[in-house]
C-alpha positions in Angstrom: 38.1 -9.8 -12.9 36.8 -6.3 -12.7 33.5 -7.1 -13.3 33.5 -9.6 -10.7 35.5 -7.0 -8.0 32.9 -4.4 -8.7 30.6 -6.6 -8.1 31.7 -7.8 -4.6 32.4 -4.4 -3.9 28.6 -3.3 -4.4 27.6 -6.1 -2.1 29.8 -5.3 0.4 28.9 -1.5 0.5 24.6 -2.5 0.7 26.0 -4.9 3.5 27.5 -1.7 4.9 24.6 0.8 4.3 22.2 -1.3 5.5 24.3 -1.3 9.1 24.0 2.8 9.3 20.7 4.5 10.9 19.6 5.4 7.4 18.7 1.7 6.7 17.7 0.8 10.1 15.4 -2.4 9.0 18.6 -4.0 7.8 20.6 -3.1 10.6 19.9 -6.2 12.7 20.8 -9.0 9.9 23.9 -6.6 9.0 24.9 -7.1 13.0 24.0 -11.0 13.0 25.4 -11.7 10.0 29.1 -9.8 10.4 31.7 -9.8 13.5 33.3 -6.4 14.3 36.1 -7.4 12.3 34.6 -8.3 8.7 32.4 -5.1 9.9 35.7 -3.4 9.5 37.1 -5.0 6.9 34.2 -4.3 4.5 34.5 -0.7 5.6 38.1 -0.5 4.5 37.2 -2.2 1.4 34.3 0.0 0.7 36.5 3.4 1.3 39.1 1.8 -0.8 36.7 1.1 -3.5 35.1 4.4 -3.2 38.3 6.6 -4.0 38.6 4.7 -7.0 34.8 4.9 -8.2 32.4 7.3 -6.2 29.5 6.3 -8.5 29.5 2.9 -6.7 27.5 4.7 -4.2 25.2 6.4 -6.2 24.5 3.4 -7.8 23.6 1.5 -4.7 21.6 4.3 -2.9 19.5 4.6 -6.2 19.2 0.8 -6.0 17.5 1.0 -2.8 15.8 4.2 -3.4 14.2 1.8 -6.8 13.1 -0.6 -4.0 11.6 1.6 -1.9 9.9 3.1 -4.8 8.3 -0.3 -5.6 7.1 -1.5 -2.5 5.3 2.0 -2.3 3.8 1.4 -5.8 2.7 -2.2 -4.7 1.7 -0.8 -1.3 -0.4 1.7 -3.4 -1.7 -0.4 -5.2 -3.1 -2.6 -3.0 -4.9 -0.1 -1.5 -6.6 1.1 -5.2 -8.0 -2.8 -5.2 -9.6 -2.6 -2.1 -11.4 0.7 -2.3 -11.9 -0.2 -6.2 -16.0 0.8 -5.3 -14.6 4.5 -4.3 -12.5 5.1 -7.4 -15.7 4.1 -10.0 -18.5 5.8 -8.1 -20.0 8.6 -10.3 -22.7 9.9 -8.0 -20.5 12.7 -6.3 -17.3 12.6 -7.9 -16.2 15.3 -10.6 -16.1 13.0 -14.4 -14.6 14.7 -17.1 -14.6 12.8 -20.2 -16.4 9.6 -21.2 -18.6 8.3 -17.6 -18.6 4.6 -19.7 -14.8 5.2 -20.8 -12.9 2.3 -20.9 -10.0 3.4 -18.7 -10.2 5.1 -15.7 -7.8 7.8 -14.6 -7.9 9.6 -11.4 -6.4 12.1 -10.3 -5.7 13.8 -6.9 -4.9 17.3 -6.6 -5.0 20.8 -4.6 -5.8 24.2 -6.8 -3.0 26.0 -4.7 -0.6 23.1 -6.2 1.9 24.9 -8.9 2.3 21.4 -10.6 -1.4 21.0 -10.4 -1.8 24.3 -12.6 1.2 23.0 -14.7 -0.5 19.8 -16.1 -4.4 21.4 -16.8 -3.7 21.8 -20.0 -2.3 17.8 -20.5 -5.7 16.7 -18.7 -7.4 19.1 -21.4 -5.8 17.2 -24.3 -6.0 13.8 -23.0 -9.4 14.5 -22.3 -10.4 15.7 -25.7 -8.2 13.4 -27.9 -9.1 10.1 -26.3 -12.9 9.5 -26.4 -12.8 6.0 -24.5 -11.1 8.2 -21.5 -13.1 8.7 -17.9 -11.1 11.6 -16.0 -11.9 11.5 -12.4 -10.7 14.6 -10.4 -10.8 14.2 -6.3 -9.7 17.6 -4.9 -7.9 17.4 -1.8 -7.2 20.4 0.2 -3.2 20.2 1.8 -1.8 23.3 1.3 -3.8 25.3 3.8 -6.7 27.4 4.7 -6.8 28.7 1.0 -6.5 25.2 -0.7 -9.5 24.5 1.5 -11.8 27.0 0.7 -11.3 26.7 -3.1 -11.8 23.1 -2.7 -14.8 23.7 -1.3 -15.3 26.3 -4.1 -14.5 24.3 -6.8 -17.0 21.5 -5.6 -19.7 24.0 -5.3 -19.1 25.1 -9.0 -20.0 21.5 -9.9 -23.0 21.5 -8.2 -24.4 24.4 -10.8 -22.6 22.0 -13.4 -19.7 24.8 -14.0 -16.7 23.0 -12.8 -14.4 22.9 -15.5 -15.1 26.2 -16.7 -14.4 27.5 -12.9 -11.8 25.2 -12.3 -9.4 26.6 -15.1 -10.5 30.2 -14.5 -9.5 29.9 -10.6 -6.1 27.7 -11.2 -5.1 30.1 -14.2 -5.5 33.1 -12.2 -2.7 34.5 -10.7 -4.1 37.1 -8.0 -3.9 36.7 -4.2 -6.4 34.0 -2.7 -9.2 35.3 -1.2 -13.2 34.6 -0.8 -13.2 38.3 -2.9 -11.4 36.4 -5.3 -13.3 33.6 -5.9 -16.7 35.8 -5.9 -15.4 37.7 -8.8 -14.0 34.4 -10.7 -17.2 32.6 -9.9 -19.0 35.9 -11.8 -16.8 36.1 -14.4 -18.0 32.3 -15.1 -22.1 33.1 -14.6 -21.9 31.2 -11.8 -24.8 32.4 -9.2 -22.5 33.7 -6.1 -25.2 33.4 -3.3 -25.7 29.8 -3.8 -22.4 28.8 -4.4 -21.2 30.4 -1.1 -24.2 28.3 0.3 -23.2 25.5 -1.1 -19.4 25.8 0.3 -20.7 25.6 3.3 -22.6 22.8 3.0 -22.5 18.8 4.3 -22.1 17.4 1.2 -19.0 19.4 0.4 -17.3 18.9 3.4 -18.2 14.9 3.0 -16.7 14.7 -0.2 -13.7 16.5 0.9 -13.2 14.4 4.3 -13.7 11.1 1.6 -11.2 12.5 -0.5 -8.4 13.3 1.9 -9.3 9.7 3.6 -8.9 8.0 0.2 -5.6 9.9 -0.6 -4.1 8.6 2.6 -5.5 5.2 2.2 -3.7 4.8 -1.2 -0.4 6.9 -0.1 -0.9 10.1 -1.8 2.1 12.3 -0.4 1.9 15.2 -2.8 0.0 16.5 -6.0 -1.0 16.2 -8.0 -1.2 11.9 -8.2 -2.8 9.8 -10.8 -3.8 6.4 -10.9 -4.5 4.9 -14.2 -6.7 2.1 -14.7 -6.0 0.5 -11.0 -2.9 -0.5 -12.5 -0.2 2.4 -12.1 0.2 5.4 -9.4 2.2 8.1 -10.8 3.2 11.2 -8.6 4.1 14.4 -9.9 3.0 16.3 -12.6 3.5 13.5 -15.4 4.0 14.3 -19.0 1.6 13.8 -21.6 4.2 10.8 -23.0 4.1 9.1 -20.0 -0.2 9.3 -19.2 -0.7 8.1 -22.7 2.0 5.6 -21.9 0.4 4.5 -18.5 -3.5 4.7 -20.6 -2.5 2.3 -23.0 -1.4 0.0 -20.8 -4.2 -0.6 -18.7 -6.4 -0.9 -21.9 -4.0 -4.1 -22.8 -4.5 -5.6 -19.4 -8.2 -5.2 -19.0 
């Protein structure tokens, strides 16, 4: 018997949220489908049910919040299919690891990002312990004025085939951004200063850059840093090493 109440009690409180602003796509089968008074019935039943056992609701707002999460996985995914020739193009993009590697991971991120800086040194291990890997980085500049010009610094590095090096001494450093700044990391690293401030400025770095930010929204990147392993998984946030390896060895099953 309690199993079954609880269970006609979760029901009837989705019924209800789905009638509220917050769940306005639902709104207009909640209004076909009840009359005012099993409207208010359900709401006396779900206020009821609620002194007894507050979790109910957190149990069905992180229901929905699970759906939402997977439609926006599948939506995410879709898009990852049908740019596929975007995500394996090695011509411009920065490839750390294996270019033949077996499993492609990408990932999206801005050097001003905190969480960015926080998983370098996973990228560096995952990199280094799994030889069948191909890392694909695709910086994208959304934090501001500074994320853009170290973008467009970082993207120069790699043109005098000092990205990584670069890279880790820029995202590591903890000074105040500045075009000072970056001369002085960018000597620190050998890099030739002239023609990477040259090459900031250049078209091909502001292409790649558009392409990147055009290929982030595509796919539904809302924050950094993103990955997408194998055109099989999009994870947001600064993932642990667990779950990467997790998400890697995965993809190798299905390919």
């Amino acid at each position: 018997m309690i199993c079954n109440q609880r269970f006609r009690v979760r029901t009837a409180l989705l019924a209800v949220l789905a009638s509220t602003s917050l769940f306005s796509s639902l709104s207009a089968r909640a209004d076909s489908g009840f009359s005012p008074t099993q409207r208010k019935e359900i709401v006396d039943i779900v206020r009821e049910a609620l002194k007894q056992d507050p979790s109910i609701l957190a149990d069905a707002v992180a229901a929905m919040r699970a759906q939402g999460e997977a439609a926006q996985q599948a939506a995410s995914l879709k898009a990852v299919h049908e740019n596929a020739g975007k995500f394996s193009a090695t011509t411009t993009d920065v490839v750390l690891g294996n270019p033949q590697g077996s499993v492609t991971v990408v990932e999206f991120y801005d050097p001003r990002c905190p969480y960015c800086r926080k998983v370098l040194p996973v990228i560096d291990r995952l990199v280094a312990e799994d030889p069948n890997l191909r890392f694909v980085e695709k910086v994208i500049p959304v934090l501001g004025p500074n994320s853009q010009l170290e973008a467009q610094a970082l993207l120069a590095a790699a043109r005098q085939n000092a990205y990584l090096r670069f890279q880790h001494a820029l995202m590591l450093d903890s000074q105040p951004p500045s075009i000072d700044r970056i001369r002085s990391i960018a000597r620190s690293v050998g890099l030739d200063v002239a023609t990477l401030e040259k090459d900031m400025k250049g078209a091909d770095v502001t292409s790649l850059l558009n392409e990147n930010l055009e290929l982030a929204r595509k796919v539904g990147v809302d924050g950094t840093p993103t990955f997408i392993i194998g055109e099989k998984t999009v994870i947001p946030g600064a993932a642990s090493e667990a779950d990467l390896k997790a998400a890697i060895a995965a993809a190798r099953k299905t390919k």
